[in-house]
mmCIF file of the C-alpha atoms, coordinates in Angstrom:
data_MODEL
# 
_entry.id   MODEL 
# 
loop_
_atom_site.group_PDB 
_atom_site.id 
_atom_site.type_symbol 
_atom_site.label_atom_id 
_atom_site.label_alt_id 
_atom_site.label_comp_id 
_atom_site.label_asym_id 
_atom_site.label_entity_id 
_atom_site.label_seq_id 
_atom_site.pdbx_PDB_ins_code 
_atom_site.Cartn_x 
_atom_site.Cartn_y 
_atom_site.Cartn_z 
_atom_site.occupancy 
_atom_site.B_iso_or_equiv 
_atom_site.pdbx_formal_charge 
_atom_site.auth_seq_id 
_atom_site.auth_comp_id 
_atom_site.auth_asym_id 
_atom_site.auth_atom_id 
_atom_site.pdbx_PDB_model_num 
ATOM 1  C CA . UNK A 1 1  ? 138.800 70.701  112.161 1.00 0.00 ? 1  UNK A CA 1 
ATOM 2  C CA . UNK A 1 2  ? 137.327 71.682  115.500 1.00 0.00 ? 2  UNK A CA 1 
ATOM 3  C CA . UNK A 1 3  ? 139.383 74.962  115.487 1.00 0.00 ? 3  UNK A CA 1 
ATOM 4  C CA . UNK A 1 4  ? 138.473 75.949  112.402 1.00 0.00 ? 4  UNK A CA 1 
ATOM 5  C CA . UNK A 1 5  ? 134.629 75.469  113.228 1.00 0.00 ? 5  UNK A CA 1 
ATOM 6  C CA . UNK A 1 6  ? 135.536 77.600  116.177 1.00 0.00 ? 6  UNK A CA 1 
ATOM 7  C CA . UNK A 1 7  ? 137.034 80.084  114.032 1.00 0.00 ? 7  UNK A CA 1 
ATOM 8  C CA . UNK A 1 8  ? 133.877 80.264  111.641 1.00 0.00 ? 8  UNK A CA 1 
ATOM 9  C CA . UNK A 1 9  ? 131.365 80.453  114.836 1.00 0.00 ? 9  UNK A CA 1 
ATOM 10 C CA . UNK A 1 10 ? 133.347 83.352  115.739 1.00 0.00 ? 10 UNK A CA 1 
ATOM 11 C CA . UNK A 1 11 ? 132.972 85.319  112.599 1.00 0.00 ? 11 UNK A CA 1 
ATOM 12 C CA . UNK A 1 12 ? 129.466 84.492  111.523 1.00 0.00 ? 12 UNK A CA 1 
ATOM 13 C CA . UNK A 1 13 ? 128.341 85.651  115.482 1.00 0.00 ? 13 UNK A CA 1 
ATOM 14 C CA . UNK A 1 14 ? 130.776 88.590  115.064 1.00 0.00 ? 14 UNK A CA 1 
ATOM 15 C CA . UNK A 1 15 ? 128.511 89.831  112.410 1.00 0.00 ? 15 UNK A CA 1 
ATOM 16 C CA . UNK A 1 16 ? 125.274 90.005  114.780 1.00 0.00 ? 16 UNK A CA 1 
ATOM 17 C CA . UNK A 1 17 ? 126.710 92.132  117.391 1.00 0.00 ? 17 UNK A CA 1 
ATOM 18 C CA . UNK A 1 18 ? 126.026 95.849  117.036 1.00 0.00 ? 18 UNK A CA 1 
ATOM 19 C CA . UNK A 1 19 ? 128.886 98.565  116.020 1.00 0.00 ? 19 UNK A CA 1 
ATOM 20 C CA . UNK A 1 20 ? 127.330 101.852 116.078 1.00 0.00 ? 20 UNK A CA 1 
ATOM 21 C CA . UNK A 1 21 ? 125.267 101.933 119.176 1.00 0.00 ? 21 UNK A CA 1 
ATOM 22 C CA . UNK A 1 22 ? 126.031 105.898 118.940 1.00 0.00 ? 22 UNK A CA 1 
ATOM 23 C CA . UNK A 1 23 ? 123.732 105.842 115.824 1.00 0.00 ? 23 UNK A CA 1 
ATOM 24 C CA . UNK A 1 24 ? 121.463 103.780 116.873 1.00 0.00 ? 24 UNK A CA 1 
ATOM 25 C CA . UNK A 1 25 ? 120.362 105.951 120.154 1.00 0.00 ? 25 UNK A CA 1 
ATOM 26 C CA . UNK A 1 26 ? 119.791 108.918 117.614 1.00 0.00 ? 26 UNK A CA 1 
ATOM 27 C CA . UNK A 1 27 ? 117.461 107.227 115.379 1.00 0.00 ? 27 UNK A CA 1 
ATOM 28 C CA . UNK A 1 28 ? 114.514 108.888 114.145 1.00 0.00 ? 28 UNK A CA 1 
ATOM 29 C CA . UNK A 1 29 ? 115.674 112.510 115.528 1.00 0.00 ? 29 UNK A CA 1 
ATOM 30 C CA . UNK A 1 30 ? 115.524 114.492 112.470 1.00 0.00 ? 30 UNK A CA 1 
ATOM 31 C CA . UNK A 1 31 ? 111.922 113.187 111.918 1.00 0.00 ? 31 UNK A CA 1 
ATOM 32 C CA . UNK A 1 32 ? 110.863 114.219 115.346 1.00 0.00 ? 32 UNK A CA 1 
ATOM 33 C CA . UNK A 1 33 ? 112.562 117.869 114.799 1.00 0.00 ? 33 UNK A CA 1 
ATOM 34 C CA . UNK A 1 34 ? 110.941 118.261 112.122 1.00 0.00 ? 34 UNK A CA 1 
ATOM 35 C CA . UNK A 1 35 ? 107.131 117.341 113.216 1.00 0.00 ? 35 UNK A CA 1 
ATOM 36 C CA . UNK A 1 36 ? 108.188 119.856 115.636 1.00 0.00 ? 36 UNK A CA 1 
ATOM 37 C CA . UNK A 1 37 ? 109.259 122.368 113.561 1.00 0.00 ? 37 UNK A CA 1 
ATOM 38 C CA . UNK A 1 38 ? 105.930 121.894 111.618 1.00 0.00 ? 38 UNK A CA 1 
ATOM 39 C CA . UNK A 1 39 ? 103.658 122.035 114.427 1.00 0.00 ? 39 UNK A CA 1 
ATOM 40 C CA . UNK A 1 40 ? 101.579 124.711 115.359 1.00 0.00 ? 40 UNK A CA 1 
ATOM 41 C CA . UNK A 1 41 ? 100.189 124.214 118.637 1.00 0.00 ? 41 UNK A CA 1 
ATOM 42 C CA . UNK A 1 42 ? 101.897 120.874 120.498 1.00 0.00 ? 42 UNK A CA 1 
ATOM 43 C CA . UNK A 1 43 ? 99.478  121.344 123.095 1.00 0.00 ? 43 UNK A CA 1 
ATOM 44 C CA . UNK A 1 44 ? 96.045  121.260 120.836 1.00 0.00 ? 44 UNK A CA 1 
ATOM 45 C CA . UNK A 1 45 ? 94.416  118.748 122.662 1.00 0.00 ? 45 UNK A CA 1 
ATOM 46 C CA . UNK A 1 46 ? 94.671  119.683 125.752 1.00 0.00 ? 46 UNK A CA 1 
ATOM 47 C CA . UNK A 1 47 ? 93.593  123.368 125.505 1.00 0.00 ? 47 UNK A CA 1 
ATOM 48 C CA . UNK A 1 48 ? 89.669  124.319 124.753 1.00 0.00 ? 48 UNK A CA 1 
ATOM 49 C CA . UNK A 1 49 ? 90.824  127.828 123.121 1.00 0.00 ? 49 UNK A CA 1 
ATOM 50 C CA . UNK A 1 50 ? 91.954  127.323 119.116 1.00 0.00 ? 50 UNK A CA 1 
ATOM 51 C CA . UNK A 1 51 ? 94.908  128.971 117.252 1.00 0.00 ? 51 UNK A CA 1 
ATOM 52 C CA . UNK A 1 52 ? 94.840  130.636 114.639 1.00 0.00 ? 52 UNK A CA 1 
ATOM 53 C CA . UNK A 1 53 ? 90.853  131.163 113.910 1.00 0.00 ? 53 UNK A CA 1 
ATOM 54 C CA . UNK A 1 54 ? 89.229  133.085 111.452 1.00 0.00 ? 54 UNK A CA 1 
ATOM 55 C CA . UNK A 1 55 ? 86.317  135.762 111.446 1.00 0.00 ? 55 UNK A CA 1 
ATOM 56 C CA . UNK A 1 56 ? 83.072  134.455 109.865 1.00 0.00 ? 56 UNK A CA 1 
ATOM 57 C CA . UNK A 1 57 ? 83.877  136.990 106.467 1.00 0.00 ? 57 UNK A CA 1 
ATOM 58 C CA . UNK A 1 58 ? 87.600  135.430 106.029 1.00 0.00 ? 58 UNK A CA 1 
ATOM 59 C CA . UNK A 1 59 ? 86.267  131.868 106.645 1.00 0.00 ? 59 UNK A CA 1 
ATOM 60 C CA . UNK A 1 60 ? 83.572  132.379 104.479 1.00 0.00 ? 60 UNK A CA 1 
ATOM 61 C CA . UNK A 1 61 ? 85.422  133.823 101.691 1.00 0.00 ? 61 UNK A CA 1 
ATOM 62 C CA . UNK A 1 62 ? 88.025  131.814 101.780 1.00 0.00 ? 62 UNK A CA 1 
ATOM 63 C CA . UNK A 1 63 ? 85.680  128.682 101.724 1.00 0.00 ? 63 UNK A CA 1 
ATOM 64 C CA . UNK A 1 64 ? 84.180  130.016 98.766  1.00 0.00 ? 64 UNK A CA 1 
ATOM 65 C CA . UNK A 1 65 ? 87.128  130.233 96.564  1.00 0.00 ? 65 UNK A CA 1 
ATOM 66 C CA . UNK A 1 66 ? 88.187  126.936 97.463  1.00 0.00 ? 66 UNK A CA 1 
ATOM 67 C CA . UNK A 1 67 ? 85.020  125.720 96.723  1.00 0.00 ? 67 UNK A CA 1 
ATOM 68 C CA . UNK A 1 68 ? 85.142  127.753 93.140  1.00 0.00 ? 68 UNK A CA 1 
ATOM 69 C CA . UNK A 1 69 ? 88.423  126.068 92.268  1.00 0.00 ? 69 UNK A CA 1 
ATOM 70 C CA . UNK A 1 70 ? 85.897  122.506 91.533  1.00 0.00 ? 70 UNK A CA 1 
ATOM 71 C CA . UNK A 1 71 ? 83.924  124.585 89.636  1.00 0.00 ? 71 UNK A CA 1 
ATOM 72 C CA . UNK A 1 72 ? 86.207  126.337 86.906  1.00 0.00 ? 72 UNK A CA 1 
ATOM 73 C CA . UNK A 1 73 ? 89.751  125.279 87.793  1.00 0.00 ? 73 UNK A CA 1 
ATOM 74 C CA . UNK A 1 74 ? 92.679  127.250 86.781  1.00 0.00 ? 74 UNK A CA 1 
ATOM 75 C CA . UNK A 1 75 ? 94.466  127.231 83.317  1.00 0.00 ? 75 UNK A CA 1 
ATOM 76 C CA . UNK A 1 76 ? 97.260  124.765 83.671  1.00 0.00 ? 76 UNK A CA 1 
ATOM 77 C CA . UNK A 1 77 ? 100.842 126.111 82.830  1.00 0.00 ? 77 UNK A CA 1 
ATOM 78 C CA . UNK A 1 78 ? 103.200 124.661 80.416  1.00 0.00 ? 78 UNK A CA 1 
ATOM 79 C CA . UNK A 1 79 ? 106.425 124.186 82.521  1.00 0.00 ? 79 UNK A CA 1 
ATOM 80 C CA . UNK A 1 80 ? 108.365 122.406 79.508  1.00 0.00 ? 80 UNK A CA 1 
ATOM 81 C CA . UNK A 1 81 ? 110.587 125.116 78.804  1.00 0.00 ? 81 UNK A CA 1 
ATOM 82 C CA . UNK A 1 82 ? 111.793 126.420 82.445  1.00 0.00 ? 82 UNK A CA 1 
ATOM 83 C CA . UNK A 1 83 ? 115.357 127.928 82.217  1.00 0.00 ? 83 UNK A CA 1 
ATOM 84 C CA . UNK A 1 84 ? 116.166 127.694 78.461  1.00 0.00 ? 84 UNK A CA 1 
ATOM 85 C CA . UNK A 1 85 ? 115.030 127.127 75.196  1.00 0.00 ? 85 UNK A CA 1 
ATOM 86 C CA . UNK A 1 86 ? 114.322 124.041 73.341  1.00 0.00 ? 86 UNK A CA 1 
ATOM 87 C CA . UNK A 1 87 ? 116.990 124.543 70.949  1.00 0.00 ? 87 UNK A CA 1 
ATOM 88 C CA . UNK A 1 88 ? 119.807 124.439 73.615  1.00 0.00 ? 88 UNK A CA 1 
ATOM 89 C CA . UNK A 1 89 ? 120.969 127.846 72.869  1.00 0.00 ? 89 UNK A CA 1 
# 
């Protein structure tokens, strides 16, 4: 009896120990690269001078059509029928 409690102790703790320490240590890259990827200026916060600014006619424009888009949205598009035809012909 006391061997095969041994036996069991040693399979149940077998389960806790770790087998792919090589994954492990590479967790979370491919979120990281791609924060990266998607980041235009890593250094933002540290540097007064910003990227990628406007002139006042651009910003001003382009503020106003956004704002216009509340006002009188577009039409909405009926996507049903994308690549075929309802008939399945």
């Amino acid at each position: 009896m006391k061997n095969v409690t041994l036996v069991l102790a040693t399979i149940l703790l077998a389960g806790c120990g770790s087998i792919t320490p090589q994954y492990d240590t590479r967790f979370g890259d491919a979120v990281r690269q791609a924060r990266m990827a998607q980041t235009l200026n890593p250094n933002a916060g540290t540097t007064p001078v910003a990227v990628g600014t406007l002139d006042g006619r651009t910003a001003r424009e382009a503020s106003d059509r956004y704002q216009e888009t509340y006002k009188a949205p577009p039409p909405v598009v009926n996507v049903i029928n994308i690549g075929g035809s309802l008939r399945g012909q």
